[in-house]
N, CA, C and O atoms as CSV, one atom per row, in Angstrom:
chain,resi,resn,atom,element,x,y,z
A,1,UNK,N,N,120.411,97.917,98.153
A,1,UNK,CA,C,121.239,97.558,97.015
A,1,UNK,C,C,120.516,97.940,95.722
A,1,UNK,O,O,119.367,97.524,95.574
A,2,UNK,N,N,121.017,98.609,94.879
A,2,UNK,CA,C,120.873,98.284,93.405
A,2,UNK,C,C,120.649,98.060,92.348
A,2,UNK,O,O,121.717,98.120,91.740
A,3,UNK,N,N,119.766,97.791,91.622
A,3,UNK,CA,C,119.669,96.514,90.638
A,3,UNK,C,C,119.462,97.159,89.654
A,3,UNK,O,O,118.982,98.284,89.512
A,4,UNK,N,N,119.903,96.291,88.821
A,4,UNK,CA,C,120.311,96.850,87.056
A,4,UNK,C,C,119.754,95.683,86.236
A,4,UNK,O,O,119.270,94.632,86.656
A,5,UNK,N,N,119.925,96.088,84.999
A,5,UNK,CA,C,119.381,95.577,83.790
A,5,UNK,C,C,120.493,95.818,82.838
A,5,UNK,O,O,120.873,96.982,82.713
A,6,UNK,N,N,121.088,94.850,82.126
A,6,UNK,CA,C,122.041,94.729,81.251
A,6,UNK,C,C,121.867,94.209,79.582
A,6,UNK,O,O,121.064,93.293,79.405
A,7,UNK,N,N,122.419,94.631,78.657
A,7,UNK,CA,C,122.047,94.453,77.685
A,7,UNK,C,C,123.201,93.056,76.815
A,7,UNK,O,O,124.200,92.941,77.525
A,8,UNK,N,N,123.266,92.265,75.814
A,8,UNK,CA,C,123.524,91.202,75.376
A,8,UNK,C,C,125.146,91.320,76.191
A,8,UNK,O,O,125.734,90.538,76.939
A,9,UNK,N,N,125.383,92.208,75.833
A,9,UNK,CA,C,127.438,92.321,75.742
A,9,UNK,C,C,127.696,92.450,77.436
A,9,UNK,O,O,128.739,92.150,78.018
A,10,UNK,N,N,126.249,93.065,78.146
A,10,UNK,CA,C,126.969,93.206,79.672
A,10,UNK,C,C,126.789,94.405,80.520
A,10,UNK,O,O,126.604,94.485,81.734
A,11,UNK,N,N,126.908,95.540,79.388
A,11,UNK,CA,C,126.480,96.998,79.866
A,11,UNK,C,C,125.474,97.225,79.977
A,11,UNK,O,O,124.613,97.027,79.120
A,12,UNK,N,N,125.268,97.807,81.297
A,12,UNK,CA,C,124.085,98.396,82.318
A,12,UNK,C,C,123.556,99.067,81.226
A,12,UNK,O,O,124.262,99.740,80.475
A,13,UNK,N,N,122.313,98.922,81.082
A,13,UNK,CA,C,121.471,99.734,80.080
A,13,UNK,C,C,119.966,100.448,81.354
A,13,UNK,O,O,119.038,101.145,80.945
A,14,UNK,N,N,120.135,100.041,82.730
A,14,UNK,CA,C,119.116,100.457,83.646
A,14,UNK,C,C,118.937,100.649,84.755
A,14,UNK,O,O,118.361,99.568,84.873
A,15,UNK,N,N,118.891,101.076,85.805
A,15,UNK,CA,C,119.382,101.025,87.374
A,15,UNK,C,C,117.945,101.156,87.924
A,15,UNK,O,O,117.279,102.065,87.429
A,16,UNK,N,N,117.240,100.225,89.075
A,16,UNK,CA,C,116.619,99.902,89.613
A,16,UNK,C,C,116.493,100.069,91.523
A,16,UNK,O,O,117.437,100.011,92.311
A,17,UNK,N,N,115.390,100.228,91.770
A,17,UNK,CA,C,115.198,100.168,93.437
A,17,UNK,C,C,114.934,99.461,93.946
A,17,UNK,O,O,114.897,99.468,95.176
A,18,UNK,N,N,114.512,98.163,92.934
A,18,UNK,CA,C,113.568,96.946,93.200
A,18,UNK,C,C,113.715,95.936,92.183
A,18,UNK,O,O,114.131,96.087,91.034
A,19,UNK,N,N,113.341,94.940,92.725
A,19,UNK,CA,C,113.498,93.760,92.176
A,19,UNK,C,C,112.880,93.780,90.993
A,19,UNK,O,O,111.808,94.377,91.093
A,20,UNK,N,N,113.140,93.298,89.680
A,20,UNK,CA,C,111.989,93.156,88.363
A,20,UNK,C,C,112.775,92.283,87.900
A,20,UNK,O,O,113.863,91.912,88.339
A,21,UNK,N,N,111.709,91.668,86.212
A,21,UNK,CA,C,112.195,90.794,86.022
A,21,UNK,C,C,113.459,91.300,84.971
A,21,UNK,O,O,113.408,92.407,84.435
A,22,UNK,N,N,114.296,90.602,84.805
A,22,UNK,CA,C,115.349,90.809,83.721
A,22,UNK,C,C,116.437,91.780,84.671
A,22,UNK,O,O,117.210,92.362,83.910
A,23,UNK,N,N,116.671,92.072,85.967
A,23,UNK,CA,C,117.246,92.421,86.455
A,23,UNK,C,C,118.457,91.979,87.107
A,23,UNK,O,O,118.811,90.934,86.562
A,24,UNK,N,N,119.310,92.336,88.103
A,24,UNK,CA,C,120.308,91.772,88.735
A,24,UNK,C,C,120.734,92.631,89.705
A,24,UNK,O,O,120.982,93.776,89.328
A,25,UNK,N,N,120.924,92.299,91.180
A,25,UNK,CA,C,121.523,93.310,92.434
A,25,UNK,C,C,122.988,93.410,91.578
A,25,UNK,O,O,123.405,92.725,90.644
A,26,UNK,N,N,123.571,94.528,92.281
A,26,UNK,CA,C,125.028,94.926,92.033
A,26,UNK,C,C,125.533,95.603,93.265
A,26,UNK,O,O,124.554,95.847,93.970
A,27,UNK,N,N,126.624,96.007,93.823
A,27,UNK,CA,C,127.136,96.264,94.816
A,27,UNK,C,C,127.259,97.647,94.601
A,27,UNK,O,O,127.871,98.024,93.602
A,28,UNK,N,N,126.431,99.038,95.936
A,28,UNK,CA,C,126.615,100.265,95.308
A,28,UNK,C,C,128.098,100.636,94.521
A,28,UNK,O,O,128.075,101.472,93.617
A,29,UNK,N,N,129.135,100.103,94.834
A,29,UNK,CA,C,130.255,100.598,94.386
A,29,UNK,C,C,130.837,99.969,93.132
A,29,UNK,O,O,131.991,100.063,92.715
A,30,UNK,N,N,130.189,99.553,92.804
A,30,UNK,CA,C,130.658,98.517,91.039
A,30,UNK,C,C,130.655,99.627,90.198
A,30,UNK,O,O,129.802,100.489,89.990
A,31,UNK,N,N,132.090,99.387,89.630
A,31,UNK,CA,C,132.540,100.206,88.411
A,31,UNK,C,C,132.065,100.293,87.470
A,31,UNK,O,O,132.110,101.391,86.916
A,32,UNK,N,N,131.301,99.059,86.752
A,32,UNK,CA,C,129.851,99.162,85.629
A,32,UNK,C,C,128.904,100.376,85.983
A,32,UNK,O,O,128.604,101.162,85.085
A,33,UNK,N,N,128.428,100.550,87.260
A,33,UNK,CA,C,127.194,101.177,87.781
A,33,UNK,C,C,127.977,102.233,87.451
A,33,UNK,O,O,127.780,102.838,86.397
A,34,UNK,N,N,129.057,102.617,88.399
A,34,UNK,CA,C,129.425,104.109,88.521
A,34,UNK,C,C,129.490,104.908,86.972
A,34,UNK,O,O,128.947,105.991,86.752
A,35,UNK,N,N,130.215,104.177,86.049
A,35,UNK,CA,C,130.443,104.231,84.777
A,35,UNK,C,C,128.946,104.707,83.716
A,35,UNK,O,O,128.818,105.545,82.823
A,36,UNK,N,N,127.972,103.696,84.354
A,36,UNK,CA,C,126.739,104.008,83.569
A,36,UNK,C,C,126.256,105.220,84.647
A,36,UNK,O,O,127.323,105.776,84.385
A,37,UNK,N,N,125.919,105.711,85.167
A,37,UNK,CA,C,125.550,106.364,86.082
A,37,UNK,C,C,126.160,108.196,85.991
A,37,UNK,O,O,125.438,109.168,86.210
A,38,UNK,N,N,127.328,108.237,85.695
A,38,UNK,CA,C,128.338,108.948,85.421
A,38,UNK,C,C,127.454,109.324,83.913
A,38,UNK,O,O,126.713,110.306,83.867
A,39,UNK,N,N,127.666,108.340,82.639
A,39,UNK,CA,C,127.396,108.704,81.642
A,39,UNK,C,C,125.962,109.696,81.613
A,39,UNK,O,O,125.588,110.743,81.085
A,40,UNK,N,N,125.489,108.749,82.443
A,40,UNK,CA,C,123.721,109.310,82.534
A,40,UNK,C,C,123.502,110.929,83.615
A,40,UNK,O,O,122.630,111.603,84.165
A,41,UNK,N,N,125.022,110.867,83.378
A,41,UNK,CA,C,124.615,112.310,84.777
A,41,UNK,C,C,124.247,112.136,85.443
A,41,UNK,O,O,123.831,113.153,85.999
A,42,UNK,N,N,123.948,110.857,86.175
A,42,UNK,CA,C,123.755,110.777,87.556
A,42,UNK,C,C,124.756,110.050,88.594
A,42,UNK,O,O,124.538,109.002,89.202
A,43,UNK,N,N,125.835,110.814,88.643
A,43,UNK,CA,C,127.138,110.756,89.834
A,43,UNK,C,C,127.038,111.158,90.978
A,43,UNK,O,O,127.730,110.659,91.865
A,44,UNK,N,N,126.094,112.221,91.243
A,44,UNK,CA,C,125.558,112.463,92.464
A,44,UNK,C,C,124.880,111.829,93.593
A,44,UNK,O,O,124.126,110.927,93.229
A,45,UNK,N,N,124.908,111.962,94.429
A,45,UNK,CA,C,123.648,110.994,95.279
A,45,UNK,C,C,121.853,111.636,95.328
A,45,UNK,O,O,120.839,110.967,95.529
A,46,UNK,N,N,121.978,113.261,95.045
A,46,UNK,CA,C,120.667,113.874,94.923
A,46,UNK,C,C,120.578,113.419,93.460
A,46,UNK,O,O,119.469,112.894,93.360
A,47,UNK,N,N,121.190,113.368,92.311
A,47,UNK,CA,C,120.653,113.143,91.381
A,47,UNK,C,C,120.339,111.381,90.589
A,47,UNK,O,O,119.933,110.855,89.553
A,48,UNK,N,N,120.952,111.008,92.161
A,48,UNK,CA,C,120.374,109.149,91.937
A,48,UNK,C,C,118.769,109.452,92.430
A,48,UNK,O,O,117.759,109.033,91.864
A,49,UNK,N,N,118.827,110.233,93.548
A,49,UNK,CA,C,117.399,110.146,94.156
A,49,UNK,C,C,116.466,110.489,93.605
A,49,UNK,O,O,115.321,110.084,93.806
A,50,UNK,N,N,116.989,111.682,92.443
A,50,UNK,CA,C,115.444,112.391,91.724
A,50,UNK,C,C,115.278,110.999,90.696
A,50,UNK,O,O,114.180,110.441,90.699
A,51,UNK,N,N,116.218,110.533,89.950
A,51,UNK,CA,C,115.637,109.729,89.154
A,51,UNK,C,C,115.172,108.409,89.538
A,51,UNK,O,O,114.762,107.606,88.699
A,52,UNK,N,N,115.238,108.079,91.195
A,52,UNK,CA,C,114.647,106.927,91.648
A,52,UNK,C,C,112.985,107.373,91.756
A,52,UNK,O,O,111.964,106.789,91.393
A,53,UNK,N,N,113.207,108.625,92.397
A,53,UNK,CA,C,111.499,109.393,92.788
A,53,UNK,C,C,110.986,109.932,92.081
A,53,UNK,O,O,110.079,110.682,92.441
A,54,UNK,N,N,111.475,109.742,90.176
A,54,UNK,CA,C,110.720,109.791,89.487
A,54,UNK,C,C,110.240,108.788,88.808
A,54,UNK,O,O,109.206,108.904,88.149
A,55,UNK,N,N,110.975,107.596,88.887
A,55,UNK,CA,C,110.977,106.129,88.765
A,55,UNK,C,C,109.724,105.489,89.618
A,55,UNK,O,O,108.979,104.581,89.248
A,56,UNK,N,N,109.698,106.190,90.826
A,56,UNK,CA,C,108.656,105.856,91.659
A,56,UNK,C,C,107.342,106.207,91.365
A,56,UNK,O,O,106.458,105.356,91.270
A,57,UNK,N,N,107.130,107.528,91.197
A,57,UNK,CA,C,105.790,107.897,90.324
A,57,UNK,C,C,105.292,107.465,88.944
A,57,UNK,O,O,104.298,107.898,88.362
A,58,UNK,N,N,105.996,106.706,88.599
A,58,UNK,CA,C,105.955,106.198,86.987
A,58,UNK,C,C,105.286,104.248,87.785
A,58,UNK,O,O,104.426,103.418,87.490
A,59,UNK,N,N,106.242,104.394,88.724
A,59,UNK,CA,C,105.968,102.667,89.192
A,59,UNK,C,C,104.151,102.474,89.910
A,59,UNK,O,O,103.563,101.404,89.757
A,60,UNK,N,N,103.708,103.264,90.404
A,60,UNK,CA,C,102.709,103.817,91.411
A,60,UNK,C,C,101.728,103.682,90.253
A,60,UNK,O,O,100.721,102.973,90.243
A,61,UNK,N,N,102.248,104.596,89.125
A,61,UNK,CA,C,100.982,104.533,87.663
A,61,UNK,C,C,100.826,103.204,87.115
A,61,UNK,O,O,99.678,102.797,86.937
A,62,UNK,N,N,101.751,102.510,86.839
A,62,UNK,CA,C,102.109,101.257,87.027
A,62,UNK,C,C,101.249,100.361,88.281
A,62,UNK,O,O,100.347,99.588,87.958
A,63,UNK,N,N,101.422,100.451,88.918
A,63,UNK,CA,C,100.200,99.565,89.757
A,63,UNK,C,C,98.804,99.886,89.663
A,63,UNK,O,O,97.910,99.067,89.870
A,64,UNK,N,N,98.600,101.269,89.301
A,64,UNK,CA,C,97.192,101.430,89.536
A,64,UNK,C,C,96.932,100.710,88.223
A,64,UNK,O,O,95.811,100.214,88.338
A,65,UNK,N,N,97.442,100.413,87.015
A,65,UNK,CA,C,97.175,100.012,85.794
A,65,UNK,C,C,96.821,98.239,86.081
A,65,UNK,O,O,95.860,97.498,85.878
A,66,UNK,N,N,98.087,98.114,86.613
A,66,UNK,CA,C,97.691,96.365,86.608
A,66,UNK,C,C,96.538,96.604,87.841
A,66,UNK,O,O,95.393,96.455,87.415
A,67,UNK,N,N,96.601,96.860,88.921
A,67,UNK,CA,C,95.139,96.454,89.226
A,67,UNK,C,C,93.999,96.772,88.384
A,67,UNK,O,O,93.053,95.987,88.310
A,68,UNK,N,N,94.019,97.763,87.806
A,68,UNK,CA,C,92.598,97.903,86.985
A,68,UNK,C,C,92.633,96.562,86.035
A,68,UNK,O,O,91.594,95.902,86.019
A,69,UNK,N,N,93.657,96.138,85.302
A,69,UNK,CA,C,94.024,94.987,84.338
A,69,UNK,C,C,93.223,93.930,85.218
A,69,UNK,O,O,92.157,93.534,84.745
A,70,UNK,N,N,93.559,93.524,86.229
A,70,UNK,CA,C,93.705,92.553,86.951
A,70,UNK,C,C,91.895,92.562,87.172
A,70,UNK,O,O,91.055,91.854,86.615
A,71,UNK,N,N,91.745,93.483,88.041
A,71,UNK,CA,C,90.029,93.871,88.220
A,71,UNK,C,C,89.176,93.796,87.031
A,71,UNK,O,O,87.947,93.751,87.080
A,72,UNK,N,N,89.690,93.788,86.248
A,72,UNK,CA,C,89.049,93.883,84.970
A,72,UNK,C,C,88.915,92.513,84.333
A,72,UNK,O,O,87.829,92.303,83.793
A,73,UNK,N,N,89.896,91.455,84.291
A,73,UNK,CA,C,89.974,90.832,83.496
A,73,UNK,C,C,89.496,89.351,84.879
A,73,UNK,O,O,89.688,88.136,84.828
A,74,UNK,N,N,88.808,90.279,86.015
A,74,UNK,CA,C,88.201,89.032,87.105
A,74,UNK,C,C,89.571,88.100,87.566
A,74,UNK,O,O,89.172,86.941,87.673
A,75,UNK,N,N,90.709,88.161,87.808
A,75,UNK,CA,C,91.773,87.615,88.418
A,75,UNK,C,C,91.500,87.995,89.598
A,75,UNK,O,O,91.509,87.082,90.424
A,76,UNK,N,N,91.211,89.218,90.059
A,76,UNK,CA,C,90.941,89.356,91.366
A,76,UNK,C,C,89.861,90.598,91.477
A,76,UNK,O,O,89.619,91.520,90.698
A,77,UNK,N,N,89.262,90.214,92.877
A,77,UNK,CA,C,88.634,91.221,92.798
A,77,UNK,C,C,88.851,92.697,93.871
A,77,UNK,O,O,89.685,92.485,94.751
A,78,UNK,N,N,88.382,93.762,93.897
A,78,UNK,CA,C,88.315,94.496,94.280
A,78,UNK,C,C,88.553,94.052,95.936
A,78,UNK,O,O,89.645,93.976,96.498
A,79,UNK,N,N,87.260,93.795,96.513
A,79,UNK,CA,C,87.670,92.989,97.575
A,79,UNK,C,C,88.351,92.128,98.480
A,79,UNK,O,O,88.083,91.709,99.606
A,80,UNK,N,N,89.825,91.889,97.263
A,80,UNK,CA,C,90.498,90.860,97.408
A,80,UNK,C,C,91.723,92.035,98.127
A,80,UNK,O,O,92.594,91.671,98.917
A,81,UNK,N,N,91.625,92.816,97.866
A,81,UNK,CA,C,92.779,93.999,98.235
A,81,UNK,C,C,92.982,94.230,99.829
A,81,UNK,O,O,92.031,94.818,100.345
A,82,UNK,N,N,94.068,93.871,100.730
A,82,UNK,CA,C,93.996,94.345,101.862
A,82,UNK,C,C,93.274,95.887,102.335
A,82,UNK,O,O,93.730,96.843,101.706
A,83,UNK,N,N,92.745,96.049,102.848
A,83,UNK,CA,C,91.586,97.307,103.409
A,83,UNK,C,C,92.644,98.359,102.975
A,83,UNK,O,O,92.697,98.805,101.828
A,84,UNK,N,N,93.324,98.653,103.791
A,84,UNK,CA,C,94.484,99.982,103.552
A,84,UNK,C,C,94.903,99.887,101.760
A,84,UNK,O,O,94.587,100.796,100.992
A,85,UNK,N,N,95.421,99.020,101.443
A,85,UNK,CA,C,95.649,99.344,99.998
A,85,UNK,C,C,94.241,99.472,98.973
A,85,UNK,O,O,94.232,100.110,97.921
A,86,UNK,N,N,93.038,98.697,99.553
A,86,UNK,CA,C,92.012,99.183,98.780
A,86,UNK,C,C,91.399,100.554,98.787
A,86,UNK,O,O,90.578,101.006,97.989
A,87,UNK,N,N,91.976,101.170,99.892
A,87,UNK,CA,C,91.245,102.190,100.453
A,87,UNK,C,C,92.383,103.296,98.904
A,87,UNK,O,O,92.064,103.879,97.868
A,88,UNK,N,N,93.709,103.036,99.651
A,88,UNK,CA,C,94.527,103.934,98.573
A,88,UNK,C,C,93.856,104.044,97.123
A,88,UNK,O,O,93.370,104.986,96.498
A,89,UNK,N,N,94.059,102.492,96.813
A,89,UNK,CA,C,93.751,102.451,95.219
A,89,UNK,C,C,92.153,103.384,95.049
A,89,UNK,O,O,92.079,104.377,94.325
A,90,UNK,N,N,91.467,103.073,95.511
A,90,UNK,CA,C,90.154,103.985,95.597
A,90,UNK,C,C,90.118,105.449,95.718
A,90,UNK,O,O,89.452,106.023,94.857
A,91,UNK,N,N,90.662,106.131,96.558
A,91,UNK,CA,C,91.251,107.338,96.322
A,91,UNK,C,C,91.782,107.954,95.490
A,91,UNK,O,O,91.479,109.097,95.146
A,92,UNK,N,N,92.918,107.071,94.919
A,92,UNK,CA,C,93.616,107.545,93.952
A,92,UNK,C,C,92.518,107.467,92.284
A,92,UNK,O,O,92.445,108.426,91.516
A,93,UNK,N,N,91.914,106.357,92.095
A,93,UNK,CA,C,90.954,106.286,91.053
A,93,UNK,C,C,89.884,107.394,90.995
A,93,UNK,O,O,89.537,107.892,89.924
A,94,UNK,N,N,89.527,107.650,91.830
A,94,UNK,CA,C,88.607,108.646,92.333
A,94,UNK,C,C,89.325,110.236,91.720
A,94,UNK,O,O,88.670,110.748,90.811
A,95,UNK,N,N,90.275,110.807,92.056
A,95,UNK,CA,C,91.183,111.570,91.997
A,95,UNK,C,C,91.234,111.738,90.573
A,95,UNK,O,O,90.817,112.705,89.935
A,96,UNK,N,N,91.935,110.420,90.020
A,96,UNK,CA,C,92.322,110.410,88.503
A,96,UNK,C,C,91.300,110.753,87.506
A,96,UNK,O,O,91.615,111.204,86.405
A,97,UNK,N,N,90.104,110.553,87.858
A,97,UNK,CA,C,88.587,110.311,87.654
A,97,UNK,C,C,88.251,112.047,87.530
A,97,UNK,O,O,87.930,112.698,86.535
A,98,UNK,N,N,88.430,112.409,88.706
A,98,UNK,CA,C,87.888,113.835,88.730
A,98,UNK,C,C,88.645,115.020,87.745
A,98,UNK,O,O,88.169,115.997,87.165
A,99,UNK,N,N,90.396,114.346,87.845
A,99,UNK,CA,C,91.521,115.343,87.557
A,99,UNK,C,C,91.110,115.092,85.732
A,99,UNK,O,O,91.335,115.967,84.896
A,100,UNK,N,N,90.595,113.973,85.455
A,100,UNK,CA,C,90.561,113.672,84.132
A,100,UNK,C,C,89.138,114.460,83.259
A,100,UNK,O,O,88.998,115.019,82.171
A,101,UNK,N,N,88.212,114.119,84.468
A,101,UNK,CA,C,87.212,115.364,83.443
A,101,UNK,C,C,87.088,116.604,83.750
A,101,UNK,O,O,86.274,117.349,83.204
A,102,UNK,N,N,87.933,116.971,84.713
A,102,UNK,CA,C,88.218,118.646,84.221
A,102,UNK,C,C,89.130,118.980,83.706
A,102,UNK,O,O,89.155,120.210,83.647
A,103,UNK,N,N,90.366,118.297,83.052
A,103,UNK,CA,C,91.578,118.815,82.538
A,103,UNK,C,C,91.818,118.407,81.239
A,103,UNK,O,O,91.299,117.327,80.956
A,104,UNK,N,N,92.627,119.104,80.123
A,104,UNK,CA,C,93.186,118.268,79.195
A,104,UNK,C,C,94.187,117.383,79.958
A,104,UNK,O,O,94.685,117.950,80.930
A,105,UNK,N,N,94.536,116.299,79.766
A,105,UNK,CA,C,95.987,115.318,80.243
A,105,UNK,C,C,96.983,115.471,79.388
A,105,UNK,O,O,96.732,115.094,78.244
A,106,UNK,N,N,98.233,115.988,79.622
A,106,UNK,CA,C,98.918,115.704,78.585
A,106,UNK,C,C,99.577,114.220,79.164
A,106,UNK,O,O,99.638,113.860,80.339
A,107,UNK,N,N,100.053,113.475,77.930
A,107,UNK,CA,C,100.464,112.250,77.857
A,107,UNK,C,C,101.774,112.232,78.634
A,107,UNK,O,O,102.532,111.278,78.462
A,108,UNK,N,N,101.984,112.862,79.177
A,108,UNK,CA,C,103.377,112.808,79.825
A,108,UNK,C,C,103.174,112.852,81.561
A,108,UNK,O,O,103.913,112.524,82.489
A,109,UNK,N,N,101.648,113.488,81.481
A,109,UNK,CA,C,101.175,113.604,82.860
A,109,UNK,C,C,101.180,112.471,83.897
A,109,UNK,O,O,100.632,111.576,83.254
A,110,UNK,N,N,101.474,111.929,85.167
A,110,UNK,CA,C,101.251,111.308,85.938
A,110,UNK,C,C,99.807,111.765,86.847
A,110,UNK,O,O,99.591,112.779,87.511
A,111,UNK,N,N,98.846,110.433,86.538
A,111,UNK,CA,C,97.728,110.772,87.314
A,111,UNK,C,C,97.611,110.045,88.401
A,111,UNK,O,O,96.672,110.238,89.174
């Protein structure tokens, strides 16, 4: 299912894969969705998917951030991470680490 984000009056101002806060499920076939969705050029079903799986790489940067937040500010520690996801997050830091001092980044980049 769904989920959207609506603005004071009611209209979908966001379409979601996952639960967050300020959100709400909607039924794939609701005429709000189709309507916002339509506007946004995305009526298609490939072009719901690119902007979910680019939604996804934006969400992914997004976690690696709050864990560093989180690691950082001693809420949790490193160790506290199930093995498999510590292992990811480590990889991926590692990666970002390397990709960052050999490259310019542009700000738009996903690392």
């Amino acid at each position: 299912m769904p989920y959207v984000s609506r603005d004071d009056s009611g209209r979908i101002t966001g379409v979601f894969d996952h639960v967050e806060v300020g959100v709400s499920e909607v039924k794939p076939d609701d005429p709000d969705l189709a309507r916002f969705l339509a506007d946004q050029g995305l009526s298609s079903p490939e072009s719901i998917r690119q902007l979910l799986s680019e939604s996804d790489l934006r969400m992914v940067r997004l976690v690696d951030d709050l864990i560093d937040l989180l690691i950082e500010k001693a809420v949790i520690k490193f160790t506290d991470l199930p093995a498999a996801a510590g292992e990811k997050y480590l990889q991926r830091q590692i990666a970002r680490r390397r990709l960052q001092g050999s490259l310019v980044v542009d700000e738009k980049d996903i690392l």
